[in-house]
C-alpha positions in Angstrom: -15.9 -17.4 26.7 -19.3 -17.9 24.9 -19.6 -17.8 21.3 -20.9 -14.6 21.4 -18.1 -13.0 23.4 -15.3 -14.9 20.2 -17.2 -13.3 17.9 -17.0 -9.8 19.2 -13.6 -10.5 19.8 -13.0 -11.1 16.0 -14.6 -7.7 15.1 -12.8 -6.1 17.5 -9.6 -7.6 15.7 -10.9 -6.6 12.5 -11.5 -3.4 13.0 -7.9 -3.0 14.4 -7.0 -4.3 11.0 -8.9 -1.5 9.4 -8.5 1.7 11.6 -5.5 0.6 13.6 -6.7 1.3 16.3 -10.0 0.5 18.7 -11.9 3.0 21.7 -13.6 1.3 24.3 -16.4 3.5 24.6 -17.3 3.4 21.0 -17.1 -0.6 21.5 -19.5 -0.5 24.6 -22.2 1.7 22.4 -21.4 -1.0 19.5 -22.2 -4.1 21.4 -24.3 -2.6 24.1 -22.0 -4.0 26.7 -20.6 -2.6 29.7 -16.8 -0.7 29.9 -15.6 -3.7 32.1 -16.7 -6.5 29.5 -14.9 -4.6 27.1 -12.0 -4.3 29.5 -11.7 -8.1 29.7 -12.1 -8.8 25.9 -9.1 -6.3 25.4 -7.0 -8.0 28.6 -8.0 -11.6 26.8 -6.7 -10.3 23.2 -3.6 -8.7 24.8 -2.7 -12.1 26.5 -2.2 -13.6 23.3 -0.4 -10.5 21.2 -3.3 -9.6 19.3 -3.0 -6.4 20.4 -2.0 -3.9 22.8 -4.0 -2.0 25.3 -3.6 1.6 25.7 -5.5 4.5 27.7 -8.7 4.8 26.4 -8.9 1.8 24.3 -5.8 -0.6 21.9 -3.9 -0.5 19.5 -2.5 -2.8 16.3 0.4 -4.9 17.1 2.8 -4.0 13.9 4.8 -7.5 14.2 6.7 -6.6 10.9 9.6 -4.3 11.7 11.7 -5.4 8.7 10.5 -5.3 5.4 9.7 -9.0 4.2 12.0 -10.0 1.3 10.9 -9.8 -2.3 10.4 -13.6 -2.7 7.9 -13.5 1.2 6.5 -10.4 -0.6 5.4 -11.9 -3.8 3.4 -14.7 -2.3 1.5 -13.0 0.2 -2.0 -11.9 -1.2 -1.6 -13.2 -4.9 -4.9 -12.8 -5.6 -5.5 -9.5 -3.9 -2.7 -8.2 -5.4 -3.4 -9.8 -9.0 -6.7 -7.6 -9.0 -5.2 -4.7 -7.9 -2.7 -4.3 -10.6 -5.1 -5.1 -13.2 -7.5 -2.5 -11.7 -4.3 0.3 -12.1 -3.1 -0.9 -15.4 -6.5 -0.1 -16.5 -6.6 3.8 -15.3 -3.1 4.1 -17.8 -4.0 5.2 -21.6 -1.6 4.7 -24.6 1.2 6.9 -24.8 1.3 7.3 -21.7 4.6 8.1 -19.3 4.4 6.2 -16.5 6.7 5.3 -13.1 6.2 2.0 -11.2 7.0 1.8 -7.8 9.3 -1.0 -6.5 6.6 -4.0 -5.4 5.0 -6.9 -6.2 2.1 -5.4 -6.2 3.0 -3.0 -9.0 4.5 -6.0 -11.0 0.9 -7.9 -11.1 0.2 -4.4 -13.5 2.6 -5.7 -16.4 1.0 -8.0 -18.2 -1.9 -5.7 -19.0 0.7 -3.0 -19.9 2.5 -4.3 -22.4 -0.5 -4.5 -24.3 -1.1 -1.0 -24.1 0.4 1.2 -27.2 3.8 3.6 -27.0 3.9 3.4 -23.5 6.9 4.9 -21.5 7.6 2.8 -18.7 9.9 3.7 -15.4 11.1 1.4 -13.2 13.6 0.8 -10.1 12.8 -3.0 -9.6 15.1 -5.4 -11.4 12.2 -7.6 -11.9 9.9 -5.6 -13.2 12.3 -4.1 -15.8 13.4 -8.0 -17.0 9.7 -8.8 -17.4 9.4 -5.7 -19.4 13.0 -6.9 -21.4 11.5 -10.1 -22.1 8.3 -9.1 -23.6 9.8 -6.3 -25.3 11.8 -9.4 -26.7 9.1 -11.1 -28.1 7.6 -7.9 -29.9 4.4 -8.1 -27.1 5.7 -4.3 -25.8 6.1 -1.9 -28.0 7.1 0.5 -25.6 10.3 2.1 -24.1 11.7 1.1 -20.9 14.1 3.2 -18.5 15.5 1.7 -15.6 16.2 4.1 -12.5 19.9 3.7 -12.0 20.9 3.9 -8.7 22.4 2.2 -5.3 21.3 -2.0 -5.2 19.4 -3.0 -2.3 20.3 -6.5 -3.6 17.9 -8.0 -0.7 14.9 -6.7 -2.4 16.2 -6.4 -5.9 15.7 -2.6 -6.0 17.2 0.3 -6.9 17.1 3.5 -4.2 19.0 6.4 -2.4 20.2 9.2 -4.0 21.7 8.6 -6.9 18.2 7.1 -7.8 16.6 10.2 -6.5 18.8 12.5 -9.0 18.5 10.2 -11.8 14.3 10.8 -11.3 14.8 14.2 -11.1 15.4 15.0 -14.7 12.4 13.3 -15.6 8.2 14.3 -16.0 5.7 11.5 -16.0 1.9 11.0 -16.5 0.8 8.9 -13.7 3.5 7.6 -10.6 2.2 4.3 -9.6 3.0 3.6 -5.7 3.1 0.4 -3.6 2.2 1.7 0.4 3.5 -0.2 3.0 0.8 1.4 5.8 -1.6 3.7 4.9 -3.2 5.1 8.1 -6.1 7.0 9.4 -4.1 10.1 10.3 -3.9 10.7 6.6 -0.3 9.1 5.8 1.1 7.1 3.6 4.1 5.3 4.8 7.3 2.7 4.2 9.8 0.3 5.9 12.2 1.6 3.9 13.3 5.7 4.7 15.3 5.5 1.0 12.9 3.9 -0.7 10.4 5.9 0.7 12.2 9.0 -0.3 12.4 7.9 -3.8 8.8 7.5 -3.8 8.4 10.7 -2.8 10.5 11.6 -5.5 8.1 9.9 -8.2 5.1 11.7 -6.5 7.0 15.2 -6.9 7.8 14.3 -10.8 4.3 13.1 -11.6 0.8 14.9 -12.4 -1.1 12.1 -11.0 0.1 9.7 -7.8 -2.1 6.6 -7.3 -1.4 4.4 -4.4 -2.1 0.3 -4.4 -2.4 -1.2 -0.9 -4.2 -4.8 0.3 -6.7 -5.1 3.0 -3.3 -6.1 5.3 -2.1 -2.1 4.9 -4.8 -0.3 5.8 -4.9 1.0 9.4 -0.8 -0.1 9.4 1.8 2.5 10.2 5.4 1.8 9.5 8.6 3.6 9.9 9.3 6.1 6.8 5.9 8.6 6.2 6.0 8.9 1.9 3.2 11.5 2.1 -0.2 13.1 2.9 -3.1 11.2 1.6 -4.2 14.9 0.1 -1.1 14.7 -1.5 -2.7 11.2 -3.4 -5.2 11.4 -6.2 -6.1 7.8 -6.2 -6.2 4.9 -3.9 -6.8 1.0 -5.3 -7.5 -1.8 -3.1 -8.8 -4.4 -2.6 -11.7 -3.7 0.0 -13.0 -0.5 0.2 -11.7 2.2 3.0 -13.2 1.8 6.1 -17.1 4.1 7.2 -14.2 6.2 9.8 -12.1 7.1 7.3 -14.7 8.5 4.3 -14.9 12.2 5.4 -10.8 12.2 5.3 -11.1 11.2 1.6 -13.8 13.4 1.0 -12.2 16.4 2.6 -9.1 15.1 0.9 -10.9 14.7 -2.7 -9.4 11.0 -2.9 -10.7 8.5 -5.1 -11.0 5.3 -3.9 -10.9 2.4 -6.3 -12.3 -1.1 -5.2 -10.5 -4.2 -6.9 -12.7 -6.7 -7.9 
């Protein structure tokens, strides 16, 4: 395979990454090839799991069935996560109510909070809420804290199901802070997890304002539980920004997109 032919091959696989799924004819009209080179990019990628070829065009290989454990979690994209959560913590005011979402992604957002005045802070991960304990400790937070009783997922050092789910329900908050798993072209935002996913649900329904954090690695990625609509989202944060196919969803959607530098 030339250079040339790689290289398409890589955009191919990165715009999988991004829309989660490829057409051959749009990929012809992009490289100016013919339908069978295209064919035998797709048959070459295939032959090594990159993807999977369907009618018309392929498909994104979701390899992750089962949600990675918190501590395979917290070291995957630091950095892109680091920037994320201080790009959220900085869209919440003093005084504010606010629910974070099980995820390390949301836990990157504590450090800036804490400095923030009279906050309200709900949280179902236990180790968010001992971060919070031990800064509240030190008089850094002058905050409250309210932990979201609930069942133990003791894997992911979480709190869900429906005890969770009732305990949430007697509460109102500003802003509902939400880590997506997938977030998808067809407009959903989706989980591993169906009760964690309800309870985030849950924190959407109880909040005036839902903002979703994902990584480049989530976008175009479906998984198992759908959370909600992306109309049903007011802001998304990431680290790249969305992909050119998916712009007249958000705009028909009214969805802000925030880029995480």
């Amino acid at each position: 395979m030339s250079l040339v032919g790689e290289e398409r091959k890589q955009i191919i696989l990165n715009l999988l990454q991004l829309q989660g799924k490829v057409r051959t004819l749009e990929l012809v009209t992009k490289f100016e090839v013919s339908s069978e080179t295209i064919r035998r990019y797709l048959e070459e990628l295939e032959s090594t799991n990159k993807l999977k070829r369907v009618y018309g065009g392929a498909i994104k290989i979701n390899v992750d069935r089962e949600e990675p454990s918190f501590f395979n979690r917290e070291v995957k994209q630091a950095a892109e996560k680091r920037l994320i959560g201080q790009a959220a913590a900085a869209l919440v005011q003093d005084k504010d109510i606010v629910i974070l979402d099980d995820g390390t992604t949301t836990l990157q957002m504590v450090d800036i909070l804490v400095l923030k005045k009279g906050l309200t802070v709900l949280v179902s991960s236990v180790y968010t809420l001992n971060m919070l304990i031990a800064y509240k400790n030190q008089g850094i937070f002058d905050g409250e804290i309210v932990f979201i009783g609930g069942r133990v997922n003791a894997k992911h050092y979480r709190t869900s199901g429906s005890l969770a789910k009732h305990f949430m329900a007697n509460f109102h908050v500003d802003k509902a802070f939400l880590v997506a798993d997938g977030l998808n072209l067809d407009g959903s935002v989706t989980s591993y997890d169906d009760e964690r996913g309800m309870l985030s649900r849950m924190f959407m329904k109880q909040a005036k304002q839902t903002i979703v954090l994902a990584d480049h690695t989530k976008i175009g990625t479906n998984h198992y539980c759908r959370i909600a609509d992306m109309g049903e989202v007011d802001i998304v944060v990431s680290n790249i920004a969305p992909p050119p196919e998916w712009q007249l969803l958000l705009d028909d959607k009214g969805l802000h997109w925030i880029v995480a530098t």
